[in-house]
BAVOTI-338729 format. One record per residue (C-alpha): x, y, z; residue number from 1. Coordinates in pm, whole numbers, always signed. Layout:
X,Y,Z,NUM
...
END
This chain:
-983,+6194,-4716,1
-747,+6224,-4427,2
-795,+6034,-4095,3
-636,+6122,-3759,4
-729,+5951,-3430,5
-733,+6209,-3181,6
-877,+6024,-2863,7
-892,+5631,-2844,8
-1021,+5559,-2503,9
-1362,+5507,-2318,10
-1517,+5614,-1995,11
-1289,+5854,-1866,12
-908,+5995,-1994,13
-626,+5822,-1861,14
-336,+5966,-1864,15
-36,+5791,-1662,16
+329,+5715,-1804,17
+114,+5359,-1894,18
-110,+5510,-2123,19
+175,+5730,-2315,20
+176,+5543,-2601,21
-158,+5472,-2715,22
-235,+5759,-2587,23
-527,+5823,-2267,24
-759,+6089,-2440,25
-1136,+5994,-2459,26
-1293,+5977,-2814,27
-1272,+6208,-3116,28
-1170,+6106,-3479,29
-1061,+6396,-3709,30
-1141,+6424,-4059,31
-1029,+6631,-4347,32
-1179,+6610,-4731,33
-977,+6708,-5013,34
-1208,+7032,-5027,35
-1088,+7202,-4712,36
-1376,+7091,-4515,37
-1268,+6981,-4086,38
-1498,+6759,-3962,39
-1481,+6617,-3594,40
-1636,+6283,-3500,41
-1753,+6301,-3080,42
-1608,+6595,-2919,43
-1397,+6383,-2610,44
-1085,+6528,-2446,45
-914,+6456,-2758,46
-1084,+6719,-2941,47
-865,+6994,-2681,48
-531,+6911,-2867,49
-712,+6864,-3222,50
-838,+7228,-3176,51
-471,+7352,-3079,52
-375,+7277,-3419,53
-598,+7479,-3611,54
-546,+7764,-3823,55
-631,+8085,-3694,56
-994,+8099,-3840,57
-1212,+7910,-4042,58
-1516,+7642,-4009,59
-1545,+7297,-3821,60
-1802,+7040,-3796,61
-1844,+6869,-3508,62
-2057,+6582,-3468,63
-2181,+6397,-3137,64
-2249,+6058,-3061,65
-2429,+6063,-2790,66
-2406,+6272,-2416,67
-2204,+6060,-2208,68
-1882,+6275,-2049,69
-1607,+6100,-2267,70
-1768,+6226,-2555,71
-1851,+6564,-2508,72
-1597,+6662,-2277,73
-1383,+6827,-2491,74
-1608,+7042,-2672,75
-1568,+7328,-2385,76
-1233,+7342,-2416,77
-1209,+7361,-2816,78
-1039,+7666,-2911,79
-1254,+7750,-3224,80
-1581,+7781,-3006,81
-1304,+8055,-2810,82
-1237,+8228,-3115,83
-1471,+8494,-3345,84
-1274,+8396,-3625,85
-1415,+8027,-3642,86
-1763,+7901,-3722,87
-1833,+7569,-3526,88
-2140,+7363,-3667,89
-2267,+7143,-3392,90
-2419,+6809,-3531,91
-2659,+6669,-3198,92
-2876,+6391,-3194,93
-3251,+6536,-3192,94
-3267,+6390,-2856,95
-3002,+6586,-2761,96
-3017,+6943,-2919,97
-3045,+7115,-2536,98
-2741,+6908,-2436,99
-2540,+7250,-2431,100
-2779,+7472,-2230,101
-2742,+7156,-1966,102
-2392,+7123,-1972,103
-2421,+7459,-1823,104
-2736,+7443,-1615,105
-2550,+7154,-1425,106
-2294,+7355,-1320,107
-2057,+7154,-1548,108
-1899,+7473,-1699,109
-1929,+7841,-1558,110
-2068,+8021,-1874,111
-2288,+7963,-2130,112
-2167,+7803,-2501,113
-2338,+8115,-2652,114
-2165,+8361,-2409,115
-1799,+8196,-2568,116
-1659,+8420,-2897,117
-1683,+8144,-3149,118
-2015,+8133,-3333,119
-2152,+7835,-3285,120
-2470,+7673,-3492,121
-2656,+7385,-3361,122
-2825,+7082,-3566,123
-3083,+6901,-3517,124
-2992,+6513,-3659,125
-3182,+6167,-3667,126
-3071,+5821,-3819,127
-3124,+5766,-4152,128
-3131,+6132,-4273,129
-2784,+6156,-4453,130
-2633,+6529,-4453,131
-2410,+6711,-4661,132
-2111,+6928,-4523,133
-1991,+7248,-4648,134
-2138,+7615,-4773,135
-2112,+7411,-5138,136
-2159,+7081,-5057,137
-1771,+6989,-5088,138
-1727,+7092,-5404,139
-1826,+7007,-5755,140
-1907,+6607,-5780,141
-1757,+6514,-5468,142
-1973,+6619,-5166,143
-1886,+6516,-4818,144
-2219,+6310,-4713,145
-2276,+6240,-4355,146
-2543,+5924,-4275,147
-2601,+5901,-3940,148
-2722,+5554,-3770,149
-2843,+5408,-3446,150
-2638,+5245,-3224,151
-2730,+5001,-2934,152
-2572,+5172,-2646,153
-2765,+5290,-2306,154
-2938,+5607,-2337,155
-2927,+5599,-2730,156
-2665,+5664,-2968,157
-2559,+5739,-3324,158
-2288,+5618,-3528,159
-2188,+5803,-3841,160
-2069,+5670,-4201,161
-1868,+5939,-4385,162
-1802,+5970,-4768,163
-1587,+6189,-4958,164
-1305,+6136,-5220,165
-1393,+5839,-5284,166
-1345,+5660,-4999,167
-1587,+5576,-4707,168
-1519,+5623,-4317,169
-1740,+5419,-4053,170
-1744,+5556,-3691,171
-1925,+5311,-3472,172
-1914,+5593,-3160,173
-2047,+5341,-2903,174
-2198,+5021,-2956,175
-2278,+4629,-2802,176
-2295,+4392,-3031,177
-2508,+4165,-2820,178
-2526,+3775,-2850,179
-2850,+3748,-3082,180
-2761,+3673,-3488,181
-2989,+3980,-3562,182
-2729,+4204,-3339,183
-2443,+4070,-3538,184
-2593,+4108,-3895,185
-2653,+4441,-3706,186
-2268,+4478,-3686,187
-2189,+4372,-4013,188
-2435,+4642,-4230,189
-2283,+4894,-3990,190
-1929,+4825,-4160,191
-2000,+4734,-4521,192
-1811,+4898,-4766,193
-1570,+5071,-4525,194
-1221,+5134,-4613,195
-1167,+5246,-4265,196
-1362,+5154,-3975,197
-1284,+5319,-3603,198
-1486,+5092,-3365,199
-1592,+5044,-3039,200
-1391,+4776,-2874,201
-1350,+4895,-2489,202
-1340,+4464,-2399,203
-1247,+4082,-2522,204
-1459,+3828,-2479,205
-1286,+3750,-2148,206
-1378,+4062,-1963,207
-1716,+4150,-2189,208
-2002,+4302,-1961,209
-2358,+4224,-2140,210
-2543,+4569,-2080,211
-2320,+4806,-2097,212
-2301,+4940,-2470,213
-1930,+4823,-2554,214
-1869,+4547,-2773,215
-1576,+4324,-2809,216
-1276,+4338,-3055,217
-1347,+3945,-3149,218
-1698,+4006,-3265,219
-1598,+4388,-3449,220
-1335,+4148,-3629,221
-1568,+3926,-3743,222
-1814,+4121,-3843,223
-1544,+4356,-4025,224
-1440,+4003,-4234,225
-1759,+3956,-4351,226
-1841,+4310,-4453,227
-1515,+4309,-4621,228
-1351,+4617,-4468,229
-1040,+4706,-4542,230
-932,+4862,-4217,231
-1016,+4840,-3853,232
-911,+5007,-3583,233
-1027,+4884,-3230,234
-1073,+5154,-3026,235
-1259,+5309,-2698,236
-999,+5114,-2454,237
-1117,+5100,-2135,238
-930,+5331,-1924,239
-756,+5035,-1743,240
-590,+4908,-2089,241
-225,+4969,-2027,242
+16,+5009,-2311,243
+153,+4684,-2288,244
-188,+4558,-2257,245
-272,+4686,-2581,246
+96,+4635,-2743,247
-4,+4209,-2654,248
-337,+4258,-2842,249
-145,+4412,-3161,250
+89,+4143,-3117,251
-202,+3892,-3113,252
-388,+4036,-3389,253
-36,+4011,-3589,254
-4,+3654,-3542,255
-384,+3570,-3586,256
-496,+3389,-3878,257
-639,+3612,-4170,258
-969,+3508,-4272,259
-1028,+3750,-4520,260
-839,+4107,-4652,261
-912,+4324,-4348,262
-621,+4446,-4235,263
-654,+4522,-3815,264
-495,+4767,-3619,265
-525,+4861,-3212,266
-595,+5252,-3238,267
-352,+5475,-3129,268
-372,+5837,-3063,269
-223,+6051,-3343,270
-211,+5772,-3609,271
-337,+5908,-3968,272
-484,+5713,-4268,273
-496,+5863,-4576,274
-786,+5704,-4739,275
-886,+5670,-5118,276
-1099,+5370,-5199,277
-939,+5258,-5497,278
-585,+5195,-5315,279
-696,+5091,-4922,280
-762,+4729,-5058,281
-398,+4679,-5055,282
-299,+4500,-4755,283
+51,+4732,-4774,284
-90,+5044,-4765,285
+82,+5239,-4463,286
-98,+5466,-4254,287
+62,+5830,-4295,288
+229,+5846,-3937,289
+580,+5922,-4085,290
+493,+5638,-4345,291
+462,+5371,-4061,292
+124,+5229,-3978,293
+45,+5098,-3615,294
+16,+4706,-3681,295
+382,+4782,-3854,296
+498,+5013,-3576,297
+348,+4758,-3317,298
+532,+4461,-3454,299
+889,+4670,-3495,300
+800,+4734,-3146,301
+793,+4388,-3013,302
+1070,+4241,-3265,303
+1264,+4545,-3164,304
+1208,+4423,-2752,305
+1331,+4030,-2828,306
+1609,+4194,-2995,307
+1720,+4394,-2716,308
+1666,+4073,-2511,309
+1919,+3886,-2669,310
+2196,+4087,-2625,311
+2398,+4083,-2309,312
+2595,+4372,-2336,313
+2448,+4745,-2195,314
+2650,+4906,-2468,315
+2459,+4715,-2731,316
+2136,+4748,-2619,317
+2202,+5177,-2616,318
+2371,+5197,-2930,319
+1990,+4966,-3101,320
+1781,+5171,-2848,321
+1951,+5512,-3006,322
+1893,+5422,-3366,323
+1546,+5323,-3331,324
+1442,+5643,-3139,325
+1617,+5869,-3410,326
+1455,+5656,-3671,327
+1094,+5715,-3560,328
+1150,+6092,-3514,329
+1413,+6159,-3756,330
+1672,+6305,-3512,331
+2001,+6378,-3678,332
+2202,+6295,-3323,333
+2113,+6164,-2983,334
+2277,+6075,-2652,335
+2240,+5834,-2423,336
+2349,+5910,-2032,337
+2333,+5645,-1761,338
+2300,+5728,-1382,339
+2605,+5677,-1178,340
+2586,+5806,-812,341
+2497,+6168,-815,342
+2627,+6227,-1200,343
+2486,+6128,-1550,344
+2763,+5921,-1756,345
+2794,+5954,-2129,346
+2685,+5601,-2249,347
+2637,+5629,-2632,348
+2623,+5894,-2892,349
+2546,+5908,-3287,350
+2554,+6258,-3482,351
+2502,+6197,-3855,352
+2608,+6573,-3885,353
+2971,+6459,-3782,354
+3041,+6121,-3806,355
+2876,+5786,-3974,356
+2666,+5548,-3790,357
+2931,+5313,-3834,358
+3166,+5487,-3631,359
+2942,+5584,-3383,360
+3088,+5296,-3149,361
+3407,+5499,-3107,362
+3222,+5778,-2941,363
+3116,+5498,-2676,364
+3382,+5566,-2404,365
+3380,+5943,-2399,366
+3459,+6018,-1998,367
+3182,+6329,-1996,368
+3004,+6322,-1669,369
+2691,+6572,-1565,370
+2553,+6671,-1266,371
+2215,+6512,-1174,372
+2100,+6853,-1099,373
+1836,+7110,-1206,374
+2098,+7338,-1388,375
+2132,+7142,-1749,376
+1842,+6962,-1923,377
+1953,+6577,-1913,378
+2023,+6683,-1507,379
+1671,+6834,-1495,380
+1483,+6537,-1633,381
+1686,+6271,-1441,382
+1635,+6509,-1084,383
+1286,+6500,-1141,384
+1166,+6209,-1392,385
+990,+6507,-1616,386
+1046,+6498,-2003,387
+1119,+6784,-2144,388
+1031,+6826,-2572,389
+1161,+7200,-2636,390
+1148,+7349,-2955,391
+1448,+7567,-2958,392
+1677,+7545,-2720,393
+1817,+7897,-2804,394
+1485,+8011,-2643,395
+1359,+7844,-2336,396
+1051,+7980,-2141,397
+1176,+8233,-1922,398
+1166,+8125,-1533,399
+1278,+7734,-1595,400
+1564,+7643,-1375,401
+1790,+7462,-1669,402
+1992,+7587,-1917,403
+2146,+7521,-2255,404
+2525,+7429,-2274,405
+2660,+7514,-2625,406
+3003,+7447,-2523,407
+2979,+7123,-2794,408
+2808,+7345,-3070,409
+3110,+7619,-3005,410
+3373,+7351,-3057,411
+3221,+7153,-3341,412
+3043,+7401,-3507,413
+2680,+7124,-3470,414
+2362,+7379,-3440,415
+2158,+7252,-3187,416
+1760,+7379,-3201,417
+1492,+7127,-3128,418
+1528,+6867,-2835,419
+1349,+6561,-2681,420
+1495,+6412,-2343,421
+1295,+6169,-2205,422
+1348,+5975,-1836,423
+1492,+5611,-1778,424
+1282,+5507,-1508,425
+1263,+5147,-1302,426
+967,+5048,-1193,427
+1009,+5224,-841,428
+1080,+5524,-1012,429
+1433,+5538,-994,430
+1643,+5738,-1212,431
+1831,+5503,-1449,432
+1955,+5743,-1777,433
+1858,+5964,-2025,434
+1751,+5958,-2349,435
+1792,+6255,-2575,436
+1745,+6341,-2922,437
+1833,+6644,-3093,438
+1703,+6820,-3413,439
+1383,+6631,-3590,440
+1453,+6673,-3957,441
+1184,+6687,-4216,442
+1214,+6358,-4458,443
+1205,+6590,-4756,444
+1340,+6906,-4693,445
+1568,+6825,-4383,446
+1453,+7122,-4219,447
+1493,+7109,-3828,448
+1114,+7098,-3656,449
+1000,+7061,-3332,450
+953,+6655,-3159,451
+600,+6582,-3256,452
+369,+6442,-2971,453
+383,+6160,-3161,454
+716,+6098,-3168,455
+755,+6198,-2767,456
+473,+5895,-2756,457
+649,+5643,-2913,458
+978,+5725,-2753,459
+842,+5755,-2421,460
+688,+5387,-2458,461
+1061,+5298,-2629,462
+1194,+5421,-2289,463
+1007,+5241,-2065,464
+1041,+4905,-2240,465
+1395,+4943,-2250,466
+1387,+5066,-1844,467
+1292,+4740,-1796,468
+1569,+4563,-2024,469
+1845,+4788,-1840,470
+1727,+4695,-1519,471
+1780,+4323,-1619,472
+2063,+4333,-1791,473
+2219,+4529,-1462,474
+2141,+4219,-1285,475
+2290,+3982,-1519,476
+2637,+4228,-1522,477
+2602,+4166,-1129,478
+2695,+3810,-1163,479
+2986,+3872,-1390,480
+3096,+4145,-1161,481
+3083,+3903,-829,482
+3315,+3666,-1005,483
+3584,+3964,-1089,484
+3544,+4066,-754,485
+3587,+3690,-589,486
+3898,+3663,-874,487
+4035,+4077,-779,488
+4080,+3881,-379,489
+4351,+3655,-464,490
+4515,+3817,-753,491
+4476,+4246,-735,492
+4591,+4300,-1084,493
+4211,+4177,-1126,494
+4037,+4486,-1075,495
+3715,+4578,-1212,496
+3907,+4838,-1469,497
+4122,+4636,-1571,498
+3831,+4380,-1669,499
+3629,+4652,-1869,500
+3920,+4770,-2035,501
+4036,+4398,-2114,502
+3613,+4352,-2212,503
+3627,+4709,-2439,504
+4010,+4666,-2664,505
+3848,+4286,-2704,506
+3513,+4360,-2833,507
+3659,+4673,-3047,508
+3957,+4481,-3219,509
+3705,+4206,-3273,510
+3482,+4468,-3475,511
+3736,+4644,-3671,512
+3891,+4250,-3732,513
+3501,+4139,-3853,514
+3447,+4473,-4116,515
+3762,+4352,-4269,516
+3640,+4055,-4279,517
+3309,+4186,-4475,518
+3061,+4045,-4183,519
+2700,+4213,-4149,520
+2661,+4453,-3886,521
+2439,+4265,-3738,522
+2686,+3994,-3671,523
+2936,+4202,-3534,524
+2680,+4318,-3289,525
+2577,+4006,-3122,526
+2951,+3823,-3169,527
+3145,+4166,-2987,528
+2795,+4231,-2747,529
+2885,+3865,-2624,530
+3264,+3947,-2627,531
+3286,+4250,-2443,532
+3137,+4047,-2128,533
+3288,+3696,-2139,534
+3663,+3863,-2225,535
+3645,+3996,-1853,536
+3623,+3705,-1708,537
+3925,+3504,-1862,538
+4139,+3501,-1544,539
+3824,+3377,-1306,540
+4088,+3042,-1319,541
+4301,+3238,-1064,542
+4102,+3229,-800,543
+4235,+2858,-751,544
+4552,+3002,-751,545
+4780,+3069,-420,546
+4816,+3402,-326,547
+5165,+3336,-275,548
+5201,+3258,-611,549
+4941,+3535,-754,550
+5162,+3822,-555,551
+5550,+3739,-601,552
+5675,+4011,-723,553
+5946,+3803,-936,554
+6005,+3535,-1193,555
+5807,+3230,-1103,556
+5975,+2910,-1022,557
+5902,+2585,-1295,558
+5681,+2427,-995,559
+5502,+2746,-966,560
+5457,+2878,-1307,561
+5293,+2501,-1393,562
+5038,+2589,-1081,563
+4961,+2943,-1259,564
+4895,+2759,-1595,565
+4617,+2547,-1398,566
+4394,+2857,-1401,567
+4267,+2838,-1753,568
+4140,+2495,-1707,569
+3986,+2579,-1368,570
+3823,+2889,-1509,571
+3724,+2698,-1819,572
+3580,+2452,-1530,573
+3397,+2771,-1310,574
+3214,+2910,-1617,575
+3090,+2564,-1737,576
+2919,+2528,-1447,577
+2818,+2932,-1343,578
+2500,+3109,-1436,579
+2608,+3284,-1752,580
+2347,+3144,-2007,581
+2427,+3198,-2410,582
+2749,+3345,-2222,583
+2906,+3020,-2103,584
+3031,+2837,-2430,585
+3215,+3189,-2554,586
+3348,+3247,-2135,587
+3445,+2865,-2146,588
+3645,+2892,-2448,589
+3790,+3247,-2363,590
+3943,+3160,-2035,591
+4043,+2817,-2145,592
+4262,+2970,-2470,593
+4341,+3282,-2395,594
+4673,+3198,-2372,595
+4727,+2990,-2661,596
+5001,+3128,-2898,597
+4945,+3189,-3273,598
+5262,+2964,-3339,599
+5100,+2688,-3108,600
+5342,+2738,-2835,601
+5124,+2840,-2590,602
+4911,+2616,-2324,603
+4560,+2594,-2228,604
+4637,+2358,-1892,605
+4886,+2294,-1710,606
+5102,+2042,-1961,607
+5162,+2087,-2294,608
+4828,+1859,-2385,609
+4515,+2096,-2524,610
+4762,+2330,-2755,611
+4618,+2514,-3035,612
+4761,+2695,-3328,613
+4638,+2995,-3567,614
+4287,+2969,-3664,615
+4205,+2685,-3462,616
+4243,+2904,-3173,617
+3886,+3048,-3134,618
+3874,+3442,-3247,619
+3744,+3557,-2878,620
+4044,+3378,-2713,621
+4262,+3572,-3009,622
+4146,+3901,-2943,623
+4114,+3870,-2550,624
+4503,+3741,-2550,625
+4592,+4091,-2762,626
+4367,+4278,-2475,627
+4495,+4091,-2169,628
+4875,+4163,-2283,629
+4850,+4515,-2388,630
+4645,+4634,-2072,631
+4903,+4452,-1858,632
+5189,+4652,-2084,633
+5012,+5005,-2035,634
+4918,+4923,-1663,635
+5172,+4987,-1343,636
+5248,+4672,-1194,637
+5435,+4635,-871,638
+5704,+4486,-1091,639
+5768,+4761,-1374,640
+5661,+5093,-1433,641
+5342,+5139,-1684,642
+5449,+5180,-2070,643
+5348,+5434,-2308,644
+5104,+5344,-2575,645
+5354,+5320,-2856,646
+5614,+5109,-2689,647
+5330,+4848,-2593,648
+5232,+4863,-2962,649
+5565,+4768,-3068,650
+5581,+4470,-2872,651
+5280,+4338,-3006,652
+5382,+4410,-3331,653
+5724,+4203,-3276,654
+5519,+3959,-3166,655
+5284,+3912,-3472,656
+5314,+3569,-3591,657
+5454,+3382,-3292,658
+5242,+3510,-3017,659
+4935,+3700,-3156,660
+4760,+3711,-3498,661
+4870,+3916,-3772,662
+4570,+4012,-3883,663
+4471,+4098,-3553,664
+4785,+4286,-3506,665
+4670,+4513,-3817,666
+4353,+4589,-3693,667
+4527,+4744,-3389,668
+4641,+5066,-3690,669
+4395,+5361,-3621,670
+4241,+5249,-3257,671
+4486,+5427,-3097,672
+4255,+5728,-2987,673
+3986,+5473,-2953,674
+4206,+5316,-2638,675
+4279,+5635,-2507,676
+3923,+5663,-2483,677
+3847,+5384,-2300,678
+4147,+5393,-2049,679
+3976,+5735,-1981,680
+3659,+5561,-1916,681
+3765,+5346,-1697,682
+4092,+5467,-1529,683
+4226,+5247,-1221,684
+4114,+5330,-867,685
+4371,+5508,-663,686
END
């Protein structure tokens, strides 16, 4: 028996870009047996969708709770009740058999259900009388049996247990579980037995409203431990429950104590169980939603979010952001652009079509810029903040203002069909990037397929959580950008290019250096994320430096040059004592050794005290000292003329083993068209 949520919330749909993820339809479980047979638990707005994805004919069961609007609402609006290929049987509560004719009399729809194409047969059902589905019974000696029960909910209710293959499904619709024992013994007969359980759980016990025929998630969980169910999902959110709401109550229920097997899980619309009742005691068992179930999606979620917190570096953060998305919808490329001015700037790009994930990184500096404009896709959904999830790019809907560029397909022969581009937003609603993915491939037969709504769910939450992180992380670049600008006054070799270049040949060399090195990728992460950003600031020193001294165009005096070495003990000083955070010990060392010499003839001060040799120089001093030296080579100066790549090569490698590091110095072999990439990223001012 297959499981799909298809509407999780109560009272009335809420759909806002705070609701994307758990989705804002109102209730309506779907069910399909083994034996063919479709069978639809309360007919809210969620039921619309489920009915888009149906064959062109055939035979549904539909069963009501009870008449309130987020649980019928969607029963006008189902397309096999549309159709005179489909057969709907309607299962109402006795009470309720006229509940159509009203729905109409009330002026609540403008034609009557019997005047619509589908055929549609009504039943009559009480509590207590169980009911078998299907023209034979669901085949052989495995019927589907249907056992309604009352609920305690305003205005009456049922609830309905469902068996078939073996397992058994418990649908609460909704219910109060009230303070008296007898309403909680209540509660636990409703669940026992139940491999999955989809409850009513629209409060906690902190916002709980006696009366009003919704229960709370603390009393379904303990009545699901002692009935000994194997899963629960909380559902009917109030309409109020944002996403992150919800995300902190899957992250509490993760870190609760267990105090028996039942395995709990905040409902989410589109997640699928595949239920058999000889496997769902095992607490691994993942819900079929591309093999991940929500409490494991959930928690990736949130360990995913105090990853991205802990690194410093924007470039980081893109590249973890990029793999996740692709993971949960099995892109085979993606792109990340980040708003500059009027333009989109290529940020970060993987393609497992062309290159490995490992080499991803050196597609980081690519100078492509796009128009935020109407004309192209990513321009379309940064100009207006709309996603866009096409399913073949080769054939857009005709009137849309945007186009398709193949010029990259043409020149690398990629086929590009199915795309997802989703918004960066802050929380005024300002444009920040663009995230999009390109070709969802099947897990088996790597065919390309359209974005699921499931995937665009999880990466639209994805993109808002990380909206957040960017906007952060901008701030935190600020400060480091206010001290290169307070250094670039004194000294104007300091320019905010020449840091980022310095920042990017650092962190690079320092990756290439690590794999040869055999470190985990993870390693190399947080070390060169940390790198790229304290590396710019190892001349902040200078801004206790005289001008006079900072601008003379020719060889400084002894006096002089003994004032210039001061700086990497006064920057060492500035960064001690600045807001930098987990930056400050790497910054302090950086600026403080960064000209240290491999042979130990270099200085960190002004005398000849503090001087380190080899491997006692720290590696971010190392590689910074390579960066600082070759950007200054390649760079006009007002005293020489800028050098060519390979003549600034050479003097580095003359100076392996007296100046630099060797090692380092090897590292340098194939990143030539790396550095050409960045110096085209970012190019001096004129």
């Amino acid at each position: 028996m297959n499981v799909t949520l298809r509407g999780v919330r109560g009272g009335i749909a809420a759909s806002s870009p705070e609701t994307t993820f758990y989705g804002g339809n109102t209730s309506c479980v779907e069910v399909r047996t083994d034996s063919g047979i479709v069978l639809f638990l309360d007919a809210g707005s969620g039921l619309r969708q489920a009915g888009e994805e149906l064959p062109e004919s055939g035979e549904a069961h539909v069963c009501i709770t009870h008449s309130h609007m987020d649980h019928i609402a969607g029963l006008w609006f189902f397309k096999p009740i549309h159709s005179p290929a489909w057969t709907t049987h309607l299962y109402l509560p006795a009470w309720l058999d006229p509940l159509p004719d009203w729905y109409y009399q009330c002026g609540l729809f403008p034609v009557p259900i019997e005047r619509l194409r589908g055929k549609v047969i009504r039943y009559r059902i009480r509590a207590g009388e169980t009911f078998t589905l299907g023209p034979e019974a669901g085949g052989g000696d495995s019927p589907v049996l249907v056992e309604p029960f009352a609920v305690h909910h305003p205005g009456g209710g049922l609830g309905y247990r469902v068996s078939a293959n073996g397992a058994v499904l418990v649908y609460t619709g909704d219910h109060e579980i009230t303070a008296e024992p007898a309403a909680r013994e209540e509660a636990v007969n409703m669940l026992r037995g139940a491999d999955l359980a989809v409850v009513d759980a629209q409060y906690d016990r902190s916002d709980y409203q006696p009366g009003f025929g919704h229960s709370t998630w603390e009393d379904w969980l303990e009545a699901a431990e002692k009935a000994d169910v194997r899963q629960l999902a909380l559902s009917h959110h109030h309409p109020g429950r944002s996403d992150q709401a919800l995300h902190n109550l899957a992250s509490t229920l993760m870190g609760a104590p267990k105090k028996g097997q039942t395995r709990v899980l905040v409902a989410r619309e589109g997640l699928r169980f595949s239920l058999s009742h000889d496997t769902t005691w095992f607490p691994e068992l993942q819900a079929a939603d591309h093999s991940r179930s929500a409490s494991l999606e959930n928690d990736r979620l949130t360990q995913l979010m105090r990853e991205l917190l802990g690194y410093k570096d924007t470039s980081t953060i893109l590249d973890r952001v990029l793999a996740k998305a692709r993971e949960a919808t099995g892109a085979d490329a993606g792109t990340i652009f980040l708003a500059d001015g009027d333009d989109l700037v290529f940020a970060f790009t993987h393609n497992d079509s062309l290159f490995s994930a490992d080499d991803a990184h050196k597609y980081a500096y690519a100078a492509i810029r796009l128009p935020i404009s109407e004309n192209c896709i990513a321009g379309y959904v940064a100009a207006t903040g709309t996603p866009l999830n096409l399913a073949d790019v080769r054939s857009l809907p005709s009137g849309v203002p945007y186009a398709f560029n193949d010029a990259f397909d043409r020149k690398t022969g990629f086929v590009t069909k199915s795309m997802l581009t989703l918004p960066f937003l802050d929380a005024s609603g300002k444009n920040l990037g663009v995230l999009q993915l390109i070709n969802s491939l099947d897990p088996s037969t790597k065919a390309v397929g359209r974005f699921s709504p499931e995937m665009e769910q999880h990466c639209r939450m994805l993109a808002r959580e990380v909206s957040g992180i960017l906007e952060r992380k901008e701030l935190e670049k600020r400060v480091i950008f206010s001290l290169l600008r307070m250094a670039a006054v004194h000294d104007p070799f300091e320019t905010g290019p020449h840091a980022e270049r310095v920042g990017a040949i650092a962190a690079e060399l320092y990756h290439a250096w690590a794999l040869r090195r055999g470190y985990s990728l993870d390693t190399i992460r947080h070390e060169k994320d940390l790198l790229r950003l304290t590396s710019m600031l190892h001349d902040i020193g200078k801004v206790g430096v005289s001008e006079s001294i900072l601008k003379k165009p020719g060889i400084l005096t002894d006096e002089e040059f003994t004032v210039m070495r001061s700086h990497t003990t006064l920057g060492a000083s500035i960064l001690e004592e600045a807001n930098t955070g987990e930056l400050a010990p790497l910054a302090r060392d950086i600026a403080l050794h960064h000209h240290q010499k491999w042979n130990g003839q270099g200085y960190a001060g002004s005398g000849d005290e503090g001087r380190l040799a080899g491997e006692d120089i720290p590696i971010g001093a190392r590689v910074t000292a390579i960066a600082d030296v070759f950007d200054a080579l390649i760079s006009p100066r007002c005293y020489k003329e800028p050098w060519t790549f390979d003549q600034a090569m050479e003097v580095l490698r003359r100076e392996a083993g007296g100046h630099f590091d060797p090692e380092l110095i090897e590292c340098m072999a194939g990143l030539e068209e790396l550095f050409h990439n960045i110096y085209a990223a970012f190019p001096d001012k004129r």
